[in-house]
Rosetta silent file (secondary structure, phi, psi, omega in degrees, C-alpha in Angstrom):
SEQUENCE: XXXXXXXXXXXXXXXXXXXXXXXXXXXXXXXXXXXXXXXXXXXXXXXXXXXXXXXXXXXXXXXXXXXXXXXXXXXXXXXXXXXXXXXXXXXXXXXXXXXXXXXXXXXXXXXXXXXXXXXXXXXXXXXXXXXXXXXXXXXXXXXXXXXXXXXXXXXXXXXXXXXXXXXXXXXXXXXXXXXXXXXXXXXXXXXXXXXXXXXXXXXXXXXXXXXXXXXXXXXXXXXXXXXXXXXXXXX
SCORE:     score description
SCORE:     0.000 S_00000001
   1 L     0.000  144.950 -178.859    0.000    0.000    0.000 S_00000001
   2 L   -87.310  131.223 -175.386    1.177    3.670   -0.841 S_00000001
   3 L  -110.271  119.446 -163.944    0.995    5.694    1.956 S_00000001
   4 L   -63.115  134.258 -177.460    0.397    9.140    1.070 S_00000001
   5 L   -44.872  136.214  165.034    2.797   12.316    2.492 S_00000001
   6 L   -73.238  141.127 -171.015    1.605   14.161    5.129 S_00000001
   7 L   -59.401  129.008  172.477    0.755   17.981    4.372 S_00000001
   8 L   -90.344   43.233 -128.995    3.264   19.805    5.689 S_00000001
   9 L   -55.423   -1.497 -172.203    1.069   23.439    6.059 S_00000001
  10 H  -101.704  -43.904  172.682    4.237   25.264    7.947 S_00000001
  11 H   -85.185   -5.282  167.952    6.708   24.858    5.001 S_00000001
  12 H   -58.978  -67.925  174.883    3.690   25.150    2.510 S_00000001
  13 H   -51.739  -65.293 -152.629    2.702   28.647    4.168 S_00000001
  14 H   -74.806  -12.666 -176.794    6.782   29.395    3.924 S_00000001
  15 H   -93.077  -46.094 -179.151    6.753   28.761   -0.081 S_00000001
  16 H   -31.584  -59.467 -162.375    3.669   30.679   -0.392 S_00000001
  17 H   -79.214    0.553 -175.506    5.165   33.798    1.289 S_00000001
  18 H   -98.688  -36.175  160.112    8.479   33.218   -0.751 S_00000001
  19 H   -33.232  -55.630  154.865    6.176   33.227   -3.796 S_00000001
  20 H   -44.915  -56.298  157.539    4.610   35.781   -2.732 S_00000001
  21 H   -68.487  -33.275  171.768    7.726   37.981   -2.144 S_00000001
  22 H   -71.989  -49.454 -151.285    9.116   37.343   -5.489 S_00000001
  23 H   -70.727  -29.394  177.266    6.046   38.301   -7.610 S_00000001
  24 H   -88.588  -12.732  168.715    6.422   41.894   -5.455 S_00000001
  25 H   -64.698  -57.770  167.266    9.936   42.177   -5.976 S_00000001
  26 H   -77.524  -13.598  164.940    9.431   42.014   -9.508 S_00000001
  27 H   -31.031  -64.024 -169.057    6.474   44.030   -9.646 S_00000001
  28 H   -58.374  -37.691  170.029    8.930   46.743   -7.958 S_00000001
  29 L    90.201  175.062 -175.093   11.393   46.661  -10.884 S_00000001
  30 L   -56.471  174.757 -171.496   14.842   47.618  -10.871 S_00000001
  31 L   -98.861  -45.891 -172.806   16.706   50.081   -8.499 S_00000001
  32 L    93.942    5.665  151.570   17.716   52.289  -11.864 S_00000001
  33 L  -170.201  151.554 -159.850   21.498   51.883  -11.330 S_00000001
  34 L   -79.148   13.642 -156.262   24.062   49.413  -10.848 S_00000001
  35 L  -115.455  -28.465  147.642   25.734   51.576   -8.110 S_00000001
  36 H   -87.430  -19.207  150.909   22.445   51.003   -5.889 S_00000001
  37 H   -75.336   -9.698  152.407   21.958   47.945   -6.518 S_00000001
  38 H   -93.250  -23.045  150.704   25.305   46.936   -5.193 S_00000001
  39 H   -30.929  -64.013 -168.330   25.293   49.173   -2.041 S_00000001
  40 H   -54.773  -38.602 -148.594   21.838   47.614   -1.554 S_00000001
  41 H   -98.536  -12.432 -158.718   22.818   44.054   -2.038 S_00000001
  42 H   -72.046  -40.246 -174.490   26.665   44.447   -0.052 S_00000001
  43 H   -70.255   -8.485 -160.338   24.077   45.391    3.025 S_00000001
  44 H   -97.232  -13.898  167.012   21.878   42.570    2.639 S_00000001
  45 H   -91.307  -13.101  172.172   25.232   40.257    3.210 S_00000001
  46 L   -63.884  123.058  172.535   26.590   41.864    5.903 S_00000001
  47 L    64.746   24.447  168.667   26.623   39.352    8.325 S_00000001
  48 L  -122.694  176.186  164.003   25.118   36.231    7.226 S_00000001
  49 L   -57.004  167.011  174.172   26.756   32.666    6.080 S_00000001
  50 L   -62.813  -42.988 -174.011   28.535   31.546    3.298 S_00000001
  51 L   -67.024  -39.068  174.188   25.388   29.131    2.398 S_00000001
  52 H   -58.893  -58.263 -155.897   22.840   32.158    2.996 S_00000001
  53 H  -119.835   38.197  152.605   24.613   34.448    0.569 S_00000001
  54 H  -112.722  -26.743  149.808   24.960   32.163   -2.158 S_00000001
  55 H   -47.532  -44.615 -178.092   21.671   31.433   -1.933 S_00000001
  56 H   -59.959  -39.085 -172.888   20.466   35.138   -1.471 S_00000001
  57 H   -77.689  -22.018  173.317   22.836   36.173   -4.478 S_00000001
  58 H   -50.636  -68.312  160.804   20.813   33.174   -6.669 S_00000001
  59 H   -29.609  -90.551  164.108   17.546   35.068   -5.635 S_00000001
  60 H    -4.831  -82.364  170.629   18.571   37.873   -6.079 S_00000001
  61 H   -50.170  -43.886  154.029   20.739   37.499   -9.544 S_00000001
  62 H   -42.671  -65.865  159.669   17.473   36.183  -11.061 S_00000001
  63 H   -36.902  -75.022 -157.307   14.914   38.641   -9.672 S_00000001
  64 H   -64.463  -34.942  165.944   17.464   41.050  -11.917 S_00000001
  65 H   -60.982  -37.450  168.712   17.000   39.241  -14.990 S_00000001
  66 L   -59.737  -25.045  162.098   13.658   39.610  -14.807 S_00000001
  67 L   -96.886  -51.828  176.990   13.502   43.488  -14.059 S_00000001
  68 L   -55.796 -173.116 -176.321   16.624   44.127  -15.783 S_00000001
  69 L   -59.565  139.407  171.801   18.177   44.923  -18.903 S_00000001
  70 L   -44.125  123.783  157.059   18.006   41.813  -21.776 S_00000001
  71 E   -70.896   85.469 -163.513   21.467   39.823  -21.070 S_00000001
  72 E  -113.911  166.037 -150.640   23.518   38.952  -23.486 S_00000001
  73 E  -113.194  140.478  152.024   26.436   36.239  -23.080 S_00000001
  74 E  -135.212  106.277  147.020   30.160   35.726  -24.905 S_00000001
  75 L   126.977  137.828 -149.387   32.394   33.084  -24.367 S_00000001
  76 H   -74.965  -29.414  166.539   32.273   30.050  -22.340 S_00000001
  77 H   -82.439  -19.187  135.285   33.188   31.364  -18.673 S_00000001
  78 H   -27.695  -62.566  168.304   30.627   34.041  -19.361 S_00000001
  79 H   -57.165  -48.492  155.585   28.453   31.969  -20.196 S_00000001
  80 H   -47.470  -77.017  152.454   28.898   30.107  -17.356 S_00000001
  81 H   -36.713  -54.796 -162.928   28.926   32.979  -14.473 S_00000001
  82 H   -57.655  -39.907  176.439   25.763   34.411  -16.221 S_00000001
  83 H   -61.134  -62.305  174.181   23.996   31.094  -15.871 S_00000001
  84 H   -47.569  -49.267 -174.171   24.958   30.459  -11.880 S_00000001
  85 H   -70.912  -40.218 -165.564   24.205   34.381  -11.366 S_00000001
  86 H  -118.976   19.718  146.928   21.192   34.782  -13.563 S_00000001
  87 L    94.847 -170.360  158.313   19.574   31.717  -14.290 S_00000001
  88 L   -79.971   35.508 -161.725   18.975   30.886  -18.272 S_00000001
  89 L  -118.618   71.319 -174.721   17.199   33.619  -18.947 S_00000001
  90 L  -135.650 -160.135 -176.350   20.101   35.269  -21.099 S_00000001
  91 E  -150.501  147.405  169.056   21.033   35.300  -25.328 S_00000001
  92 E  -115.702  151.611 -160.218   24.413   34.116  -26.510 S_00000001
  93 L  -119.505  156.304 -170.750   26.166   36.099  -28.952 S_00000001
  94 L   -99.810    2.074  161.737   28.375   34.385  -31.774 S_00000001
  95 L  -161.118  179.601  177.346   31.485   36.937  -30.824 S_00000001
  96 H   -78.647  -27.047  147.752   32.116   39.749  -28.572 S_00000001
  97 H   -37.194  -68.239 -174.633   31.761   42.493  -31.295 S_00000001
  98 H   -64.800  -16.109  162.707   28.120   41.100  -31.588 S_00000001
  99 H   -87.846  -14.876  158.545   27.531   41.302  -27.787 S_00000001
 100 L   -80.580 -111.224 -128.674   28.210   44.707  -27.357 S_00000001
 101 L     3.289  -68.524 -151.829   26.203   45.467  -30.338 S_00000001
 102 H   -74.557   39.629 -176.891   23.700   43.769  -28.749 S_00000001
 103 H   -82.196  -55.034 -147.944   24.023   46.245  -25.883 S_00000001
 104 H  -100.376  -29.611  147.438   22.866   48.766  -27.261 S_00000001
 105 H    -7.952  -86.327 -158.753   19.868   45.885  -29.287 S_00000001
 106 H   -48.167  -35.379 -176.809   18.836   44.836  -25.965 S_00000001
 107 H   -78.811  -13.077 -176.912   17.440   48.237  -24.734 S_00000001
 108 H   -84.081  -59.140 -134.594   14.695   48.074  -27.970 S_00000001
 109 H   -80.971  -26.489 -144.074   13.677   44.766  -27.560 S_00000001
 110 L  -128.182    3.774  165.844   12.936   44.896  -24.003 S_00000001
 111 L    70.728   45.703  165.498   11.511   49.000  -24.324 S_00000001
 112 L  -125.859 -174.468 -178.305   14.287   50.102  -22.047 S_00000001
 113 L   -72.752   12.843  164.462   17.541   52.328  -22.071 S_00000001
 114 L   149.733  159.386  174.946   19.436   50.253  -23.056 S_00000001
 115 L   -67.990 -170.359  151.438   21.130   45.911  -23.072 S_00000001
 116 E  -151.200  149.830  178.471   24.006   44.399  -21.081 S_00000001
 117 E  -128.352  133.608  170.911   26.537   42.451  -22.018 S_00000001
 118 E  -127.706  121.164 -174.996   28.987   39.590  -20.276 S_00000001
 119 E  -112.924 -177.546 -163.175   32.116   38.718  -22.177 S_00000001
 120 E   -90.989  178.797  173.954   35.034   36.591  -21.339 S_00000001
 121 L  -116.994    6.693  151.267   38.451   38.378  -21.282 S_00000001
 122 L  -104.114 -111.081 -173.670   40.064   35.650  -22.990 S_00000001
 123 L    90.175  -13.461 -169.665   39.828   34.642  -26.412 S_00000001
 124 L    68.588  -43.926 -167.578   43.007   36.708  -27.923 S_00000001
 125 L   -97.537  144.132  163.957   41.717   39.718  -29.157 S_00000001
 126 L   -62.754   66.981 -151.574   41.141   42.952  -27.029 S_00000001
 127 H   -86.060  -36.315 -179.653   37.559   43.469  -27.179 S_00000001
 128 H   -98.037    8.692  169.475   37.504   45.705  -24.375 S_00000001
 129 H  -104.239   21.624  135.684   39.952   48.101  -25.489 S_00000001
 130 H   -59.162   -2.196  152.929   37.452   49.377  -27.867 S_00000001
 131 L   -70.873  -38.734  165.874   35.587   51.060  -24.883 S_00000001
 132 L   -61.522    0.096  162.377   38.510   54.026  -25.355 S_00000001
 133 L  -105.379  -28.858  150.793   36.457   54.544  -28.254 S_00000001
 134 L  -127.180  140.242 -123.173   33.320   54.370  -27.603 S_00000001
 135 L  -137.702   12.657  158.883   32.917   56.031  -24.434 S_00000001
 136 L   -82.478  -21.301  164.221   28.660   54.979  -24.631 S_00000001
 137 L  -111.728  152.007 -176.627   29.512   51.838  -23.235 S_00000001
 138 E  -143.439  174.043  161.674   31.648   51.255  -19.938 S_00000001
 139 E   -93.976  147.365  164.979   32.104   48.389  -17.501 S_00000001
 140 E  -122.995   27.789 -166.822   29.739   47.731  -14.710 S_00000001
 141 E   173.482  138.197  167.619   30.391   44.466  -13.432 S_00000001
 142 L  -140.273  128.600 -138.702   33.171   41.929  -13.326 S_00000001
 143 L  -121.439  139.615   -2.200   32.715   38.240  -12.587 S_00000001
 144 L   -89.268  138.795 -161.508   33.547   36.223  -10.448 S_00000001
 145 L  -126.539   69.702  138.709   33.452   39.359   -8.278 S_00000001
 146 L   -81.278  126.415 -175.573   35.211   38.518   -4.923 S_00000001
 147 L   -38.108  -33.643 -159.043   37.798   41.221   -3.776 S_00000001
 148 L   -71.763  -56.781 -172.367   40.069   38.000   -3.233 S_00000001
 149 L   -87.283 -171.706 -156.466   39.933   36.736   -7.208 S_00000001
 150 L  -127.167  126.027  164.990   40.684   37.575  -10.636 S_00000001
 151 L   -69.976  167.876 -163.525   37.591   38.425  -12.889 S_00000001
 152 L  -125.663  -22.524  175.445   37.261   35.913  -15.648 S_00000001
 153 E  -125.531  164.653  146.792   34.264   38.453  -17.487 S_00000001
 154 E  -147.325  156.727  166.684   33.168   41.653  -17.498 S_00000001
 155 E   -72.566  110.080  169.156   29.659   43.749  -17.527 S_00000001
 156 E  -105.841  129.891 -157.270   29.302   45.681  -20.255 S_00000001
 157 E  -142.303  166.676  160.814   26.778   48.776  -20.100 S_00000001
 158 L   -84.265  -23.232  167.462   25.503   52.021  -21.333 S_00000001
 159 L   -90.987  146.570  162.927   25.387   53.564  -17.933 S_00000001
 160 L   -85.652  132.462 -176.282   28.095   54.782  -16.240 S_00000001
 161 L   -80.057  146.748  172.553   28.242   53.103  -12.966 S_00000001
 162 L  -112.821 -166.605 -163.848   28.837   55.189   -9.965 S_00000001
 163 L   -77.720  164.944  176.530   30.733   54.697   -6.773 S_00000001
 164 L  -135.754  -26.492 -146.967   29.406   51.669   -3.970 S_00000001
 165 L    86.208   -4.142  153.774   32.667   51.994   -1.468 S_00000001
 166 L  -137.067  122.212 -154.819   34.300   48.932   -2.612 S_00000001
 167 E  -162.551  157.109 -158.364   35.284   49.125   -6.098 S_00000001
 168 E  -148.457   97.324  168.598   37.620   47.762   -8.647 S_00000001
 169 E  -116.495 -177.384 -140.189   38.414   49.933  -11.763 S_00000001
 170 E  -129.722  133.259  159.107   39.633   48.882  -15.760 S_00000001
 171 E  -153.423  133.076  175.880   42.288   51.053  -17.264 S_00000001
 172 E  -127.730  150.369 -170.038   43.727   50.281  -20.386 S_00000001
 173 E  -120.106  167.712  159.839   47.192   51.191  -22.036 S_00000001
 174 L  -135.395   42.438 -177.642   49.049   50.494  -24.837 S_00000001
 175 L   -56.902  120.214  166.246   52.614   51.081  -23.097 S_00000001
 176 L   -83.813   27.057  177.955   54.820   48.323  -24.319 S_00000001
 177 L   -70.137 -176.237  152.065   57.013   48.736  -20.746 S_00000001
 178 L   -52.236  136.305 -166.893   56.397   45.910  -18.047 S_00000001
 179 H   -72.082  -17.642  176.437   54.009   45.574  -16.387 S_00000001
 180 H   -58.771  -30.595  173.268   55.984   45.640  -12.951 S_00000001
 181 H   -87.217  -27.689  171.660   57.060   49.409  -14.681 S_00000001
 182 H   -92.131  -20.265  159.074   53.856   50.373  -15.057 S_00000001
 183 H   -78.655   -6.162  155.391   52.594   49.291  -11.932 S_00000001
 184 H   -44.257  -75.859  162.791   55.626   51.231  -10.679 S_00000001
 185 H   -39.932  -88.366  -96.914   54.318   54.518  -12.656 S_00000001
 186 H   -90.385  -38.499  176.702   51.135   53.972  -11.406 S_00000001
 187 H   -48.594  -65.346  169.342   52.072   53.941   -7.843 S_00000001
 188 L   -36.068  -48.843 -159.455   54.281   56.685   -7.808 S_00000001
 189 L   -85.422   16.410  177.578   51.395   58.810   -8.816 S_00000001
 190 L    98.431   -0.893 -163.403   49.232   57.374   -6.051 S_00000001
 191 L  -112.047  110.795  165.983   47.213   54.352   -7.725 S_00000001
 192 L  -107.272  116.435 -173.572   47.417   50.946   -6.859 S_00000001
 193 E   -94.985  175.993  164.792   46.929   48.718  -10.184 S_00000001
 194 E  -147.569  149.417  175.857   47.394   45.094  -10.655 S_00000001
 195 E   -90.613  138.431 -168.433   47.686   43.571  -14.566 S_00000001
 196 E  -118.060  -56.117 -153.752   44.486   41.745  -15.783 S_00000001
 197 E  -166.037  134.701  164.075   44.922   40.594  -19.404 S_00000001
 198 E  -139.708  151.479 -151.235   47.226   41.752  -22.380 S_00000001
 199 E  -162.826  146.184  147.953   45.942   40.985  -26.311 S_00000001
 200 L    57.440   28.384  178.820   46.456   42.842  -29.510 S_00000001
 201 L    76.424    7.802 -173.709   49.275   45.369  -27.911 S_00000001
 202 E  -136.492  129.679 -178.578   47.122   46.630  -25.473 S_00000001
 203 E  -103.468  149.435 -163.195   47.277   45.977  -21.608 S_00000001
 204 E  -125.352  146.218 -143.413   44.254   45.898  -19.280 S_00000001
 205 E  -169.616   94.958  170.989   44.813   46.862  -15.754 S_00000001
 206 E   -55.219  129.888  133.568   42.683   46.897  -12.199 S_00000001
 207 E  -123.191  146.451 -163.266   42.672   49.745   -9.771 S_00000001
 208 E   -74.571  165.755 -162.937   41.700   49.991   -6.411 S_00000001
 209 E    49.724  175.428  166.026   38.898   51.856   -5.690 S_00000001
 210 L   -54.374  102.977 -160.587   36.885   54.155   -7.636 S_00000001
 211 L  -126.616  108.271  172.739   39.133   55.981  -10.092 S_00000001
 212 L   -28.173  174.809  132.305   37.686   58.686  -12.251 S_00000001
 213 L   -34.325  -66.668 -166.569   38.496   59.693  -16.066 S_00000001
 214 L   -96.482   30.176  174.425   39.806   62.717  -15.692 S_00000001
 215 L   -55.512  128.649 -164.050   41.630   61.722  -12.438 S_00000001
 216 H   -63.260  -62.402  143.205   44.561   63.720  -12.399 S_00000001
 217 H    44.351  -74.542 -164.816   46.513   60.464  -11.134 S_00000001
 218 H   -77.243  -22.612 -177.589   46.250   59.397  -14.343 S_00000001
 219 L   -43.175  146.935  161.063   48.339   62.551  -15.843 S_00000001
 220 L    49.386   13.636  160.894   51.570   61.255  -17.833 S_00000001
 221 L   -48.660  160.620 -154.888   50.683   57.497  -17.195 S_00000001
 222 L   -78.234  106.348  169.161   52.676   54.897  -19.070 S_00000001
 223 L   116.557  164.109  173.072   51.387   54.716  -22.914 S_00000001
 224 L   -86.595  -29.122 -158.638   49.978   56.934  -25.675 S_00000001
 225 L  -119.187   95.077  170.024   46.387   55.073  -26.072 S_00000001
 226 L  -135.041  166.252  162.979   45.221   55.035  -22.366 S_00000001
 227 L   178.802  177.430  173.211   41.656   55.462  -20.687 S_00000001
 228 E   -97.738  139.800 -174.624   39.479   54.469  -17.936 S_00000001
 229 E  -114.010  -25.993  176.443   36.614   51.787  -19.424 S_00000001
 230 E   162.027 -160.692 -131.936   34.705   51.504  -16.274 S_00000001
 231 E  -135.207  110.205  166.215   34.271   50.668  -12.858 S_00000001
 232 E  -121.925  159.854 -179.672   32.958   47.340  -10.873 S_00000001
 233 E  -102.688 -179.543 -163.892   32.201   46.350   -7.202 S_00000001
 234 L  -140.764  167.684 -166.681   33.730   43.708   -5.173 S_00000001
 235 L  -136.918    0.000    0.000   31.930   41.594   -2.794 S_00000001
């Protein structure tokens, strides 16, 4: 004989109200910038477990595909992060040229201001130092984005991101010194970089904290072709 489960009505009632809680979360819609929604979410982590705020960032990372900008994906650890953060609900692009395009794509289709896009940084070619050119897209995210690790992607946007208090920003050069001399330069002038990726003659370079454009800082750094591309937060 089958014996049928008993109702549990206390973890029933507990799905309900998690059900419940989603459908108003997305009701409520995005925050409008990616500089409050990481403030917002760094407070919501303060002080819980490791197992709580990998779940909570699951939640979370989802909800925002569903209020957020259309997602599109390049490159297989891209593809990857975007899936763990944001569920399937994304578009794959067949190169990283065609995901930013579809940056800018992404903002029609979905009747908002604008896509997003997350590409891999390897691959060989410099994909992101074509942000010193067009200065409508920047970064706003970089994956996997513990202060401790090395991003493997980055969030590509149409907004300029603004400051959170823990921050990590992209500068790129096309200095052929070392990089130990240009993280040299950069120091002297007050900046502490680290080297992220070099492709095509052009070197890509983290700095800590939030570091403007026009920072003066930046005066007489190391290369002819330099800029700031954007800005991401650490967790």
């Amino acid at each position: 004989m089958l014996t049928e489960p008993p109702v549990d009505e206390t973890r029933d009632a507990l799905d309900r109200a998690l059900l419940v809680a989603a459908r108003a979360r997305i009701t409520a819609g995005a925050r409008g910038s990616v500089d409050a929604d990481a403030i917002a979410l760094r407070g919501h982590l303060a002080g819980i477990g490791a197992a709580e705020a990998l779940m909570l960032r699951a939640l979370l990372g989802r909800l925002d595909a569903a209020t957020g900008a259309l997602l599109t994906v390049w490159g297989g650890a891209a593809r990857t992060l975007a899936v763990d953060r944001y569920g399937l609900a994304v578009q794959v692009a067949a190169d990283a040229e065609a995901a930013l395009a579809a940056v800018f794509e992404g903002g029609h289709k979905r009747g908002r201001e604008g896509g997003r896009a997350l590409i891999d940084l390897g691959g060989g070619r410099p994909w992101w130092g074509q942000l010193l050119a067009r200065p409508g897209l920047r970064v706003t995210g970089a994956l996997p984005d513990d202060r401790h690790g090395q991003p493997l992607a980055l969030m590509i946007e149409s907004r300029t991101p603004g400051p959170t208090g823990e921050d990590r920003t992209f500068w790129v050069s096309d200095s052929p010194l070392a990089n130990d001399r240009i993280v040299t330069a950069l120091e002297a002038s007050g900046l502490a970089a680290s080297p992220l990726i070099a492709a095509g003659g052009l070197k890509l370079f983290m700095l800590a904290g939030y570091v403007q454009a026009d920072d003066p800082r930046l005066t007489g750094a190391p290369g002819s072709l330099t800029g700031i591309i954007g800005a991401a937060p650490v967790f």
